[in-house]
KEMIZA-103655 format. One record per atom (N, C-alpha, C, CB): residue in three letters; x negated, z negated, y negated. Coordinates in steps of 0.2 Angstrom, whole numbers, plus 5000, padded with zeros to 4 digits. Glycine has a CB too. Layout:
ALAXZY/...
END
This chain:
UNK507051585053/UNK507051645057/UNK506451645062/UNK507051705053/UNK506151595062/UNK505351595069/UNK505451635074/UNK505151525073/UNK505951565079/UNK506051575085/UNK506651635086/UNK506251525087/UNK506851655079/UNK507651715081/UNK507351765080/UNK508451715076/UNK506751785077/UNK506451835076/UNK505951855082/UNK505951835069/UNK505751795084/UNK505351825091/UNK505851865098/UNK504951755094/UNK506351835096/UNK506951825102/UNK507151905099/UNK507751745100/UNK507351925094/UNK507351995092/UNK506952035094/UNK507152005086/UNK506352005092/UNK505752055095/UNK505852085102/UNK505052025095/UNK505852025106/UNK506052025115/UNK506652065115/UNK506351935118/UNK507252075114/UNK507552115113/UNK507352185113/UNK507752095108/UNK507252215106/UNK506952285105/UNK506252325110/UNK506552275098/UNK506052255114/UNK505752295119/UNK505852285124/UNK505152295120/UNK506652285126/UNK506852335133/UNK507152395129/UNK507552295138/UNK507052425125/UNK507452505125/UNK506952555128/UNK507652545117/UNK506652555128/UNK506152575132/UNK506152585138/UNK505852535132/UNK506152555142/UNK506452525150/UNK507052545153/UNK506552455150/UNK507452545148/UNK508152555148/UNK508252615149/UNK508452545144/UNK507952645143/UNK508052725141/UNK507852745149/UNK507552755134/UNK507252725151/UNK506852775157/UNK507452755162/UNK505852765160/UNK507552705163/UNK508052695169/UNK508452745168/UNK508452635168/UNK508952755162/UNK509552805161/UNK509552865163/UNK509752805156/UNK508752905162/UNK508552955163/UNK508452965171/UNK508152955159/UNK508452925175/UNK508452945180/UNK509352925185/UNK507652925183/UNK509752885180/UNK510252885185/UNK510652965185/UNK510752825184/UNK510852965192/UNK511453025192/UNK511953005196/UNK511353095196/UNK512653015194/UNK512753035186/UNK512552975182/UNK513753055184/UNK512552995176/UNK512252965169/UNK512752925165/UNK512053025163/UNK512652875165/UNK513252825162/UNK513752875157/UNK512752755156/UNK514152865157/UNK514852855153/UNK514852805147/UNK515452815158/UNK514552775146/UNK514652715141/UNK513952665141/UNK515252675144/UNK514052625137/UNK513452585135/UNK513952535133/UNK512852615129/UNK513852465138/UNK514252405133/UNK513752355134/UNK515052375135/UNK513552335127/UNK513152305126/UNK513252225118/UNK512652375125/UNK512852185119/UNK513052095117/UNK512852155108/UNK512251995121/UNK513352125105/UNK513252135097/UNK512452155094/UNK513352065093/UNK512152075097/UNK511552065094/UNK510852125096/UNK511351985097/UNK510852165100/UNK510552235103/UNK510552285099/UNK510852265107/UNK510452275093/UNK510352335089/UNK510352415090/UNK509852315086/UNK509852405096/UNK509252475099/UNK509752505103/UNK508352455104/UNK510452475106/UNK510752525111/UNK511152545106/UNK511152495117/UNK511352555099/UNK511452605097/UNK511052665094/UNK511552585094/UNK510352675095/UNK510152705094/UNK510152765102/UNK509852685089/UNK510252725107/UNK509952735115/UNK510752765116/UNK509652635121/UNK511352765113/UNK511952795114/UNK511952835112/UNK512352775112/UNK511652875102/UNK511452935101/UNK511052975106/UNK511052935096/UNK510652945109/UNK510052995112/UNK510453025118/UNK509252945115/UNK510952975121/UNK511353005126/UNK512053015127/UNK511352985129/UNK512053045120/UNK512853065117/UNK513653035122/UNK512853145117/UNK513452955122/UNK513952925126/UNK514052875120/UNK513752895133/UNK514652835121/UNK514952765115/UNK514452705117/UNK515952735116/UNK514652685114/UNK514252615115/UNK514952565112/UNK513552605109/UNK515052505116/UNK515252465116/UNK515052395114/UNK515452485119/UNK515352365110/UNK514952295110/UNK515452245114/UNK514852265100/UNK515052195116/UNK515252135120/UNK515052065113/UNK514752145128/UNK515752045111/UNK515751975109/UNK516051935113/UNK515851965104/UNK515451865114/UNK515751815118/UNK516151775114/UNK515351765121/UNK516251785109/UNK516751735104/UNK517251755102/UNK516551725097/UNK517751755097/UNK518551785099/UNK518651825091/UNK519251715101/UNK519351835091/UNK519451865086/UNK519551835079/UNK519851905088/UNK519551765080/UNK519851705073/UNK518851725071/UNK520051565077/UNK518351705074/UNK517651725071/UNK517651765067/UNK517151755074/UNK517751845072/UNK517651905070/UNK517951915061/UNK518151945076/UNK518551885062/UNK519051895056/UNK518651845049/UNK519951845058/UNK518651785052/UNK518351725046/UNK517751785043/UNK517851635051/UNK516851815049/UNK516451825045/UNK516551905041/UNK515851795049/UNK517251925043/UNK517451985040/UNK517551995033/UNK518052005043/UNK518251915032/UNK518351905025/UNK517951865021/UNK518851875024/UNK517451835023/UNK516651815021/UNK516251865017/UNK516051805029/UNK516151905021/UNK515651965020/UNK515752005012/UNK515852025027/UNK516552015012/UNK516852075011/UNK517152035004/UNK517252115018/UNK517451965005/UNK517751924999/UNK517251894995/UNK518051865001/UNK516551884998/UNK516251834996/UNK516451774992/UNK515951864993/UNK516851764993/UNK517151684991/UNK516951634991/UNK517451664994/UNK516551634994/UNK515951544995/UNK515551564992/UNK515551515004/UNK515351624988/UNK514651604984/UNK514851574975/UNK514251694984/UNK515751574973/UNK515851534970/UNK515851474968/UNK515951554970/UNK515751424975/UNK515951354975/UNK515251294978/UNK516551354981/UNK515251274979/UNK514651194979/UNK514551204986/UNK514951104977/UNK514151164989/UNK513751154997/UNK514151135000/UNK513151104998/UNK514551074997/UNK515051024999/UNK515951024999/UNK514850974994/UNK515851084994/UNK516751114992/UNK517251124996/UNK516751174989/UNK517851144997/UNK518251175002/UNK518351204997/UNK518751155006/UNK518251275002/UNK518951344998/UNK519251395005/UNK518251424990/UNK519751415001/UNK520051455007/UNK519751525010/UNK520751465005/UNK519951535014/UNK519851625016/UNK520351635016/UNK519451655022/UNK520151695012/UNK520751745011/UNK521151775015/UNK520551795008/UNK521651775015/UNK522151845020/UNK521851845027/UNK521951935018/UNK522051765029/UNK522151765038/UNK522651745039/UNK521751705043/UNK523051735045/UNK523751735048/UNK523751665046/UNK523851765056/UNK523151605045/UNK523351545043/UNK522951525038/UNK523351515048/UNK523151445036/UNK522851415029/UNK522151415032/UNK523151325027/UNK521651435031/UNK521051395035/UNK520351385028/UNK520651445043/UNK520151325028/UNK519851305022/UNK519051295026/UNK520251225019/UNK518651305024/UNK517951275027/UNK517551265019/UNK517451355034/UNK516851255021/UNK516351215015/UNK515751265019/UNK516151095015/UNK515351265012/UNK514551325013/UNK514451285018/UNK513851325005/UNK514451215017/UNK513751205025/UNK514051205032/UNK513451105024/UNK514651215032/UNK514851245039/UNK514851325040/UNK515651235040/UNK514551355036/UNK514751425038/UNK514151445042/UNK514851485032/UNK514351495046/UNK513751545048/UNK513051555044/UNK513951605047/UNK512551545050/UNK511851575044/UNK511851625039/UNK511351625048/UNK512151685043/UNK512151725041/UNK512351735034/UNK512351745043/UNK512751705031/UNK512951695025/UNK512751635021/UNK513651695026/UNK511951605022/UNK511551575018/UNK511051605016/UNK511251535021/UNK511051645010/UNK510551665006/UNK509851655006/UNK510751655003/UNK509651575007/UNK508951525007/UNK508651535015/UNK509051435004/UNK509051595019/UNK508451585025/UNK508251655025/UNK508751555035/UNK507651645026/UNK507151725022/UNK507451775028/UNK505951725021/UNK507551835029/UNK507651885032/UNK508351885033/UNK507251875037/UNK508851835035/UNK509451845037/UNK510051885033/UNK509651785036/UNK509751885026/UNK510251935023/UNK510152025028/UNK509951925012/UNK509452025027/UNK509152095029/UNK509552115036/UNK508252095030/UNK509452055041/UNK509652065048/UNK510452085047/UNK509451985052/UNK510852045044/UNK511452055043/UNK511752115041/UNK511652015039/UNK511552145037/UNK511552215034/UNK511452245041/UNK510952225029/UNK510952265045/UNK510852295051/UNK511352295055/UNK510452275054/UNK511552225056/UNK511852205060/UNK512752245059/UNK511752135059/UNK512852225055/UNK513452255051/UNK513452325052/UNK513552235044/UNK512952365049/UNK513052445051/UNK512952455057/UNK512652495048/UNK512752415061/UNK512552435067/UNK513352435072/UNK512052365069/UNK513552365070/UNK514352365072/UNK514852425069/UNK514652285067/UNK514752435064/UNK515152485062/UNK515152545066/UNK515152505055/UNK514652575066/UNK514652645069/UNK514752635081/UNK513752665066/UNK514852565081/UNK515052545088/UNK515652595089/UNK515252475089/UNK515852605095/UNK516452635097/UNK516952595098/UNK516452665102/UNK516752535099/UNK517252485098/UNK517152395101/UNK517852525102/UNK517452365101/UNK517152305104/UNK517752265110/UNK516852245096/UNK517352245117/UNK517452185121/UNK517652125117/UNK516852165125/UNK518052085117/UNK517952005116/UNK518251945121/UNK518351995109/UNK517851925122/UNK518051865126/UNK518451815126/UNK517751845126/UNK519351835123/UNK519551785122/UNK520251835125/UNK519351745115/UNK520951805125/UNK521651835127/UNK522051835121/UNK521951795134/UNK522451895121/UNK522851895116/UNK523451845113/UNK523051955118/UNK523651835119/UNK524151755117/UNK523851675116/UNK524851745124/UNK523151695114/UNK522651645113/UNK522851645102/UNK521551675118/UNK522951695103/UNK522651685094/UNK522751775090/UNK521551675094/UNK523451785095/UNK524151845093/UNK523851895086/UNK524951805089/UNK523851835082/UNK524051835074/UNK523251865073/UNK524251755070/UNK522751845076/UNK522051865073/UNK521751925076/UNK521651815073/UNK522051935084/UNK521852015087/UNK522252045085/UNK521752025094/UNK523052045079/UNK523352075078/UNK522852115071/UNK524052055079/UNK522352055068/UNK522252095059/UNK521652115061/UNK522152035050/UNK521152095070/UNK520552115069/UNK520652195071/UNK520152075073/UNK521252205076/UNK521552275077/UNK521252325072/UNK522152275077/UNK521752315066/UNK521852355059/UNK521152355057/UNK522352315053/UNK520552315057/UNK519952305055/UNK519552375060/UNK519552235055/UNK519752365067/UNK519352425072/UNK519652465073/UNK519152415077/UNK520152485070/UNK520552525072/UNK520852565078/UNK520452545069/UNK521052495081/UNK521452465088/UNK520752495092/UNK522352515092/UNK520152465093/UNK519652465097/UNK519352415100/UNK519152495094/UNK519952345099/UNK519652305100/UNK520152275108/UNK519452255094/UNK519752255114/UNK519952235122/UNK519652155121/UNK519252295130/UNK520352125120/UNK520352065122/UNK520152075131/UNK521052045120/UNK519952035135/UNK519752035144/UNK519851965145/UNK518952065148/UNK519651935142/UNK519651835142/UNK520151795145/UNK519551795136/UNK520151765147/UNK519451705149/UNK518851725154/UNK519751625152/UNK518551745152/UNK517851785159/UNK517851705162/UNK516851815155/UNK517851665159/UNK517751595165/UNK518151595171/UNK517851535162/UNK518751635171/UNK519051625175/UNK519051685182/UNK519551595172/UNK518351715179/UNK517951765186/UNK517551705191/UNK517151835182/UNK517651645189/UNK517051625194/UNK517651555197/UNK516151595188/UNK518051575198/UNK518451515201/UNK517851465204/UNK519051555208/UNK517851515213/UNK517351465218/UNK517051435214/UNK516851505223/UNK510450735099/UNK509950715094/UNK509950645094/UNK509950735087/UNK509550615100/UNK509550555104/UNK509850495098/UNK508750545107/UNK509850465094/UNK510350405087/UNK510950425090/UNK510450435076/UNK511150475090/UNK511850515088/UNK512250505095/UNK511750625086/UNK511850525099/UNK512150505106/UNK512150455108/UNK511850525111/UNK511650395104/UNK511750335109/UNK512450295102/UNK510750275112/UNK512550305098/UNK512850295095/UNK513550315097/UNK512750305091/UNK513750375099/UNK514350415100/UNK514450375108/UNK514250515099/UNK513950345113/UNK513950335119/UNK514450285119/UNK513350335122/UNK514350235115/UNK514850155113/UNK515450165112/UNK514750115106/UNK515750215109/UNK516550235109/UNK516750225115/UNK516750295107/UNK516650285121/UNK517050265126/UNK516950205130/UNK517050315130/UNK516550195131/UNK516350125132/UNK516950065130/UNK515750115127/UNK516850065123/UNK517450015119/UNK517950035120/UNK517550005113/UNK518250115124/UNK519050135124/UNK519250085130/UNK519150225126/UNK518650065134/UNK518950045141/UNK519250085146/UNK519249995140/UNK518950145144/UNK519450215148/UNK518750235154/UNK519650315140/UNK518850265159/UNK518550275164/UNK518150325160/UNK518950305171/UNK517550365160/UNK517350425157/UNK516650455161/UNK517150415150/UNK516550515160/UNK516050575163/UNK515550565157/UNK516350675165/UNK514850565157/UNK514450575150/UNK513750595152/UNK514350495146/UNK513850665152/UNK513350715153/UNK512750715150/UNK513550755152/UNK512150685149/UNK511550675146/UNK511050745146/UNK511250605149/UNK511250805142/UNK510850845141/UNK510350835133/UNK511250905141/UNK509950805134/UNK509650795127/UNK508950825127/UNK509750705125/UNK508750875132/UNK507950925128/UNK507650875130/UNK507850945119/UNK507250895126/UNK506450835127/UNK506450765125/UNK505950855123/UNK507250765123/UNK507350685120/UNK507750645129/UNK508050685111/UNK507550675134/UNK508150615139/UNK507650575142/UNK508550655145/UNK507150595139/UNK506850515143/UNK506950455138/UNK505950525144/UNK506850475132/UNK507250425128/UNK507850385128/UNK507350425124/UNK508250435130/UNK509150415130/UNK509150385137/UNK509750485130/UNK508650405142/UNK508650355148/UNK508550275147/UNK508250365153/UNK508050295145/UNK507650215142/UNK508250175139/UNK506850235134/UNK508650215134/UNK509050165132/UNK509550165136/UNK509250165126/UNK509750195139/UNK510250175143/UNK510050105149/UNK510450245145/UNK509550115150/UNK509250045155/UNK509149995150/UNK508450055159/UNK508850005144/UNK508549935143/UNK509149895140/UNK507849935138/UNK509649945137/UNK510249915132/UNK510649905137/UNK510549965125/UNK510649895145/UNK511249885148/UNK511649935149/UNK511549835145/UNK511749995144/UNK512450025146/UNK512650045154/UNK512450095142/UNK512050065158/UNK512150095164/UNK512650045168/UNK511450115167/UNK512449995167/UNK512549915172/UNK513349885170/UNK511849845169/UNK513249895160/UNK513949865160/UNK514549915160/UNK513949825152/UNK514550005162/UNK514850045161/UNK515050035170/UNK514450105158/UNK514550045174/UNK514350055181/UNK515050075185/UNK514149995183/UNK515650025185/UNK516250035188/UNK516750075187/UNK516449985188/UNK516750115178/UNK517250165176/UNK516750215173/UNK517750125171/UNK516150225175/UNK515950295170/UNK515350295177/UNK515650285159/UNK515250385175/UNK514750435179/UNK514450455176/UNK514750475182/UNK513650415176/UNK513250455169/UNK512950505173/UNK512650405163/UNK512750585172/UNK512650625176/UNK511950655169/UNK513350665179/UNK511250655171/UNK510750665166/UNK510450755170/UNK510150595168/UNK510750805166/UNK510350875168/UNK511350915167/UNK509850875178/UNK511250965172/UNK511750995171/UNK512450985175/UNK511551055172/UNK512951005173/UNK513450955177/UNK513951025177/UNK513750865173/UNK514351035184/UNK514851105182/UNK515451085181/UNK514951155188/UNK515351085175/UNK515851105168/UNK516751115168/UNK515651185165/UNK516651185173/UNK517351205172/UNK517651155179/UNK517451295172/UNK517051145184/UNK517451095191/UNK517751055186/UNK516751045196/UNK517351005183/UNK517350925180/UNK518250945178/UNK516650915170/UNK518051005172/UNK518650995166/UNK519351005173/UNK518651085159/UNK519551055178/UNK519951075182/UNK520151005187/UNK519551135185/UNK519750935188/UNK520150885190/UNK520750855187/UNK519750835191/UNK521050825189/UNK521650815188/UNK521650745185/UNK522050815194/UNK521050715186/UNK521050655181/UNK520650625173/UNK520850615186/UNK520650705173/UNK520250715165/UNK520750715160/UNK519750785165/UNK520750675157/UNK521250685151/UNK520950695144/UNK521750615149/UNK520250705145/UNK520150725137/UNK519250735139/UNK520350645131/UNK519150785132/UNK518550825132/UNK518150815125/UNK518650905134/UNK517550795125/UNK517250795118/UNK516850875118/UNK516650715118/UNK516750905114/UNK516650975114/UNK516150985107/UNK517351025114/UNK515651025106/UNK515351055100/UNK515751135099/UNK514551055101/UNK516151135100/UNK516651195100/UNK516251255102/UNK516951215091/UNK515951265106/UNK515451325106/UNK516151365110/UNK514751325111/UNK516151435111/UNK516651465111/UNK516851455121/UNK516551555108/UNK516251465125/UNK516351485133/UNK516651395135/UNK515351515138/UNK516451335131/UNK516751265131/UNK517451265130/UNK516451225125/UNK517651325125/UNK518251305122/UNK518751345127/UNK518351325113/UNK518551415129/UNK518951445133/UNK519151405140/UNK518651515134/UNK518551375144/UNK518651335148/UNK519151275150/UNK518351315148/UNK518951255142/UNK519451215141/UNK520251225141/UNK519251185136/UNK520251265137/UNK520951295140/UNK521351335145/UNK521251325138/UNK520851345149/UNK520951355156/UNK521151295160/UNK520251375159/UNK520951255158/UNK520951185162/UNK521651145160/UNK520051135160/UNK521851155153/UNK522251145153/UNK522251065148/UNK522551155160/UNK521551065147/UNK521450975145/UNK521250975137/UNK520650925151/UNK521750935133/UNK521450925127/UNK520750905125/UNK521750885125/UNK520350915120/UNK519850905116/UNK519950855113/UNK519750945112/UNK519150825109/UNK518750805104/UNK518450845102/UNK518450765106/UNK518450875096/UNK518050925092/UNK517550875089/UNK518550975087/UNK516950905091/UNK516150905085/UNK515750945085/UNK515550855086/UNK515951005081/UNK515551065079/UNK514951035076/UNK515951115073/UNK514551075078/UNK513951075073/UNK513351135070/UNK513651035076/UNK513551175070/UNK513351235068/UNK513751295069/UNK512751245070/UNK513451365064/UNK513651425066/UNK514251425067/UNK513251445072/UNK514651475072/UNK515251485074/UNK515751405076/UNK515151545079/UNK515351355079/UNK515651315082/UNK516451265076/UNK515051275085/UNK516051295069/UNK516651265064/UNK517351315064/UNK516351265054/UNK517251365065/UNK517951405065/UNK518151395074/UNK517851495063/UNK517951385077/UNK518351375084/UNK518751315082/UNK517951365091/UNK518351275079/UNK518751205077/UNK519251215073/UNK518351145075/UNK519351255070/UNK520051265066/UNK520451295070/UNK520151295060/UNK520451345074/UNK520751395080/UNK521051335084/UNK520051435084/UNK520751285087/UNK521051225093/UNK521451185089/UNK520551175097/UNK520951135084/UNK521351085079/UNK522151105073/UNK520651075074/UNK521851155072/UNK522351165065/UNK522851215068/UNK521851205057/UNK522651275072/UNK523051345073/UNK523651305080/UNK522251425076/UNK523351305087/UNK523351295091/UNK523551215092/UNK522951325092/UNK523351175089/UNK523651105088/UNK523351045095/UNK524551115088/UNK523051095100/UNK523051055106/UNK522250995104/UNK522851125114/UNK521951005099/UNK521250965102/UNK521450905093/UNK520251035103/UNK520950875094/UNK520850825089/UNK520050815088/UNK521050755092/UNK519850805078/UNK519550815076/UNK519350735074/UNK519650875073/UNK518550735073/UNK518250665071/UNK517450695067/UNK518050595079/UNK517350665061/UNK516850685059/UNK516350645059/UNK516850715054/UNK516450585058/UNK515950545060/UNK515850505065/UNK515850505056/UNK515250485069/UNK515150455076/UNK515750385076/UNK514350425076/UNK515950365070/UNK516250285069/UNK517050315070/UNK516050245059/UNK517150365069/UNK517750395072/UNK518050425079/UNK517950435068/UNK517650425081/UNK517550445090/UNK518050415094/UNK516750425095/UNK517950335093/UNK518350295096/UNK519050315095/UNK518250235096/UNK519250315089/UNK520050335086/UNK520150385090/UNK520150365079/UNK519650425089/UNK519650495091/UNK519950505099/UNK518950525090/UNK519650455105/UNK519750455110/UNK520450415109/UNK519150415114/UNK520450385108/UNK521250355107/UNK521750395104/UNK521350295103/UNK521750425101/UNK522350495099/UNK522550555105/UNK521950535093/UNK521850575108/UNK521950615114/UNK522150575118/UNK521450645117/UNK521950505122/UNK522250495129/UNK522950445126/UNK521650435136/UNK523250455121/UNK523850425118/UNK524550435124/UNK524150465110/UNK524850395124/UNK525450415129/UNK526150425124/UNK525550345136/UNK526150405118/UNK526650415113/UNK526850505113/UNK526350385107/UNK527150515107/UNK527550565107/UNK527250625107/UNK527850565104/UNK526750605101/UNK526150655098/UNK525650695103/UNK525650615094/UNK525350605109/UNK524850655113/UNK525250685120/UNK524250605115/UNK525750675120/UNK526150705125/UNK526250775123/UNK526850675125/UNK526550785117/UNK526550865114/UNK525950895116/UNK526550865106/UNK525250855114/UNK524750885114/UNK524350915120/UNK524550865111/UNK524550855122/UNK524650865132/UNK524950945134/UNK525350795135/UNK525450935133/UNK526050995136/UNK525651065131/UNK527150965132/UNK525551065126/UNK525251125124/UNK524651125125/UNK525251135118/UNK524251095129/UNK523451115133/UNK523851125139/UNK522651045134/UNK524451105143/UNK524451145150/UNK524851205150/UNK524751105154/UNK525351215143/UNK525651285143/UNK524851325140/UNK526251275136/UNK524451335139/UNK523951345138/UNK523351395142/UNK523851305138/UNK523451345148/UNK523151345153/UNK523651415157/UNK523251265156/UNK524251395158/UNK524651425164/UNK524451505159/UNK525751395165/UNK524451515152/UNK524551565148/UNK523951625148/UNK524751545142/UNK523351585150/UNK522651605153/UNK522551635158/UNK522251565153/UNK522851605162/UNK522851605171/UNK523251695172/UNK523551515175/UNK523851695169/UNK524351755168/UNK524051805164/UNK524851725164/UNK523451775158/UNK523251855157/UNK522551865161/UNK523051875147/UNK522551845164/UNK521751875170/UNK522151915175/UNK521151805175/UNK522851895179/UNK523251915183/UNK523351995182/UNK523751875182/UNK523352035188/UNK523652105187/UNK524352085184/UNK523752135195/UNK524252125177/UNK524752145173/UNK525052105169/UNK525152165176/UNK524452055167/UNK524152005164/UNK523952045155/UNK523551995170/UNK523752015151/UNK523552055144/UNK522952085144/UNK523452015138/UNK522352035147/UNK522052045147/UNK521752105152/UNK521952005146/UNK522052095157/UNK521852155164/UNK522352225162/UNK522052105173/UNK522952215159/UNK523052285155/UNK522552295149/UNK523752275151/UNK522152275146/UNK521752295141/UNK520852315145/UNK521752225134/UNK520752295149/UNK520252325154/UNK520352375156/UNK520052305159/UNK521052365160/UNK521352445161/UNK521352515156/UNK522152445160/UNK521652485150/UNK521452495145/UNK520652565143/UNK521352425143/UNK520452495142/UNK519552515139/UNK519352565145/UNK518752445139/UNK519552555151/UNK519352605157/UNK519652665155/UNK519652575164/UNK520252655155/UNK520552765153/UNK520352765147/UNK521452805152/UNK520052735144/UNK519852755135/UNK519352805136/UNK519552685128/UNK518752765141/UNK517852785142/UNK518052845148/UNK517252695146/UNK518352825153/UNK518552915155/UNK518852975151/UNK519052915160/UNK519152975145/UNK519653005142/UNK518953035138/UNK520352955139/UNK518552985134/UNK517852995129/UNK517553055135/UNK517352905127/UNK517453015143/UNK516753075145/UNK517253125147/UNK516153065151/UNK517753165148/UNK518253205147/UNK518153255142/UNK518753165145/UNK518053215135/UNK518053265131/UNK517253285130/UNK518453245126/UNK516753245132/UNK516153245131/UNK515753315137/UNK515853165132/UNK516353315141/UNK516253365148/UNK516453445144/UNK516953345155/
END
């Protein structure tokens, strides 16, 4: 909790700031919408007898998993390594203790405390933003509904406002390589890229890759890449803004979650959704790449369900769209609240 406690701290001191701002706008906000993790603009909504709204960037399959977590406690009956199911979702979904959330690890000191906060903090919200579209995942904004009691505005894919551990990588790098498939291989590795350069010069890869792949070292734009027409497949750590892109774009996955929320998105694409393909170990990547760019029956299905996908994303950002009826939405909700507040 080092660095998330300081990152807290940083946090708690903008209310402050905030508050004096608010005090001098005219007129005076309507509303407060603000990221989950903001504890203090709940108390900054009392002071200015307006709602507060939460903004999650993740979707409503999360919301649900760390709902029946919490509340089932179910995983505190079983091993590190175990599968067990959660209870009462719209689907089978199984996970193990060492994929879940922090939050629900007992052995990291403060987390339980924070969680608690966190939770009553959520409750007494007016309602929550999520970043994902209703015909993304029907079945799970239909149970998260009943949990908020219809307070929850699917608006997503926001990506599509913007039209206009070095072993591990250099191991996972040899797969495509051996697919003999053209590939993009984005080298964000932290303080480790000068190492992963190094090997990439001294082991040859640059030189024997040279004619079919673009090794691109820093940041590379994402949703451009995914949106060419000659991308048939994506390796992903499931983070949610990856995943929504991705189906924007219309191009199947490689799922490698590796922490936190990124294990339930991967059951959301892999298992729910059916469009992406899963590998757990670096020795299975290559399969992995061969299952997605397959031209057989399977990856053709899976194909056709990342572009039906796509078109179904595009449609809810559209006037009259799901998700731009549910902004509509939250908009007469928060005139209708200072209405009565008048």
């Amino acid at each position: 909790m080092g660095q998330t406690g300081a990152l807290m701290q940083a946090y708690r001191s903008l209310q402050t700031q905030v508050e004096q701002h608010m005090e001098k706008l005219n007129p005076r906000p309507n509303c407060i919408l603000a990221d989950t993790f903001l504890l203090w603009t709940g108390e900054t909504a009392k002071k200015f007898q307006i709602p507060r709204i939460i903004f999650d960037g993740m979707n409503c399959l999360t919301r649900m998993c760390n709902h029946v977590l919490y509340f089932s406690m179910v995983y505190e009956s079983v091993g590190e390594s175990e599968l067990f199911v959660l209870p009462g979702l719209p689907d089978h979904i199984e996970l193990t203790r060492s994929q879940l959330p922090f939050a629900f690890n007992p052995r990291l000191k403060g987390m339980s405390d924070f969680n608690e906060k966190l939770l009553a903090s959520e409750s007494e919200a007016y309602g929550i933003v999520v970043n994902s579209f209703e015909e993304l995942e029907q079945g799970y904004v239909d149970e998260y509904q009943k949990v908020k009691g219809d307070k929850v505005w699917c608006i997503g894919p926001l990506s599509l406002c913007h039209k206009d551990e070095s072993e591990k990588v250099q191991s996972l790098a040899l797969a495509p390589e051996s697919s003999k498939r053209p590939f993009i291989w984005v080298v964000r590795a932290g303080h480790k890229i000068e190492k992963i350069e190094k090997w990439i010069d001294e082991q040859g890869f640059g030189e024997r890759t040279k004619d079919r792949a673009l090794l691109i070292c820093g940041w590379a734009p994402q949703l451009l890449v995914l949106s060419h027409p000659a991308v048939r497949g994506f390796l992903t750590h499931c983070g949610w803004n990856s995943n929504l892109e991705e189906v924007c774009a219309g191009v199947p996955m490689v799922t490698w979650p590796q922490f936190q929320e990124q294990f339930y998105n991967e059951k959301l694409v892999v298992q729910v959704l059916r469009t992406r393909v899963s590998f757990v170990k670096s020795e299975a990547f290559l399969k992995a790449i061969e299952m997605v760019m397959e031209e057989g029956k399977e990856g053709k299905e899976r194909r056709k369900r990342a572009k039906e996908l796509s078109k179904i994303a595009n449609r809810a950002m559209e006037e009259g769209g799901s998700s731009h009826r549910n902004m509509t939405r939250l908009i007469e909700d928060i005139k209708n609240q200072a209405k009565i507040g008048n």
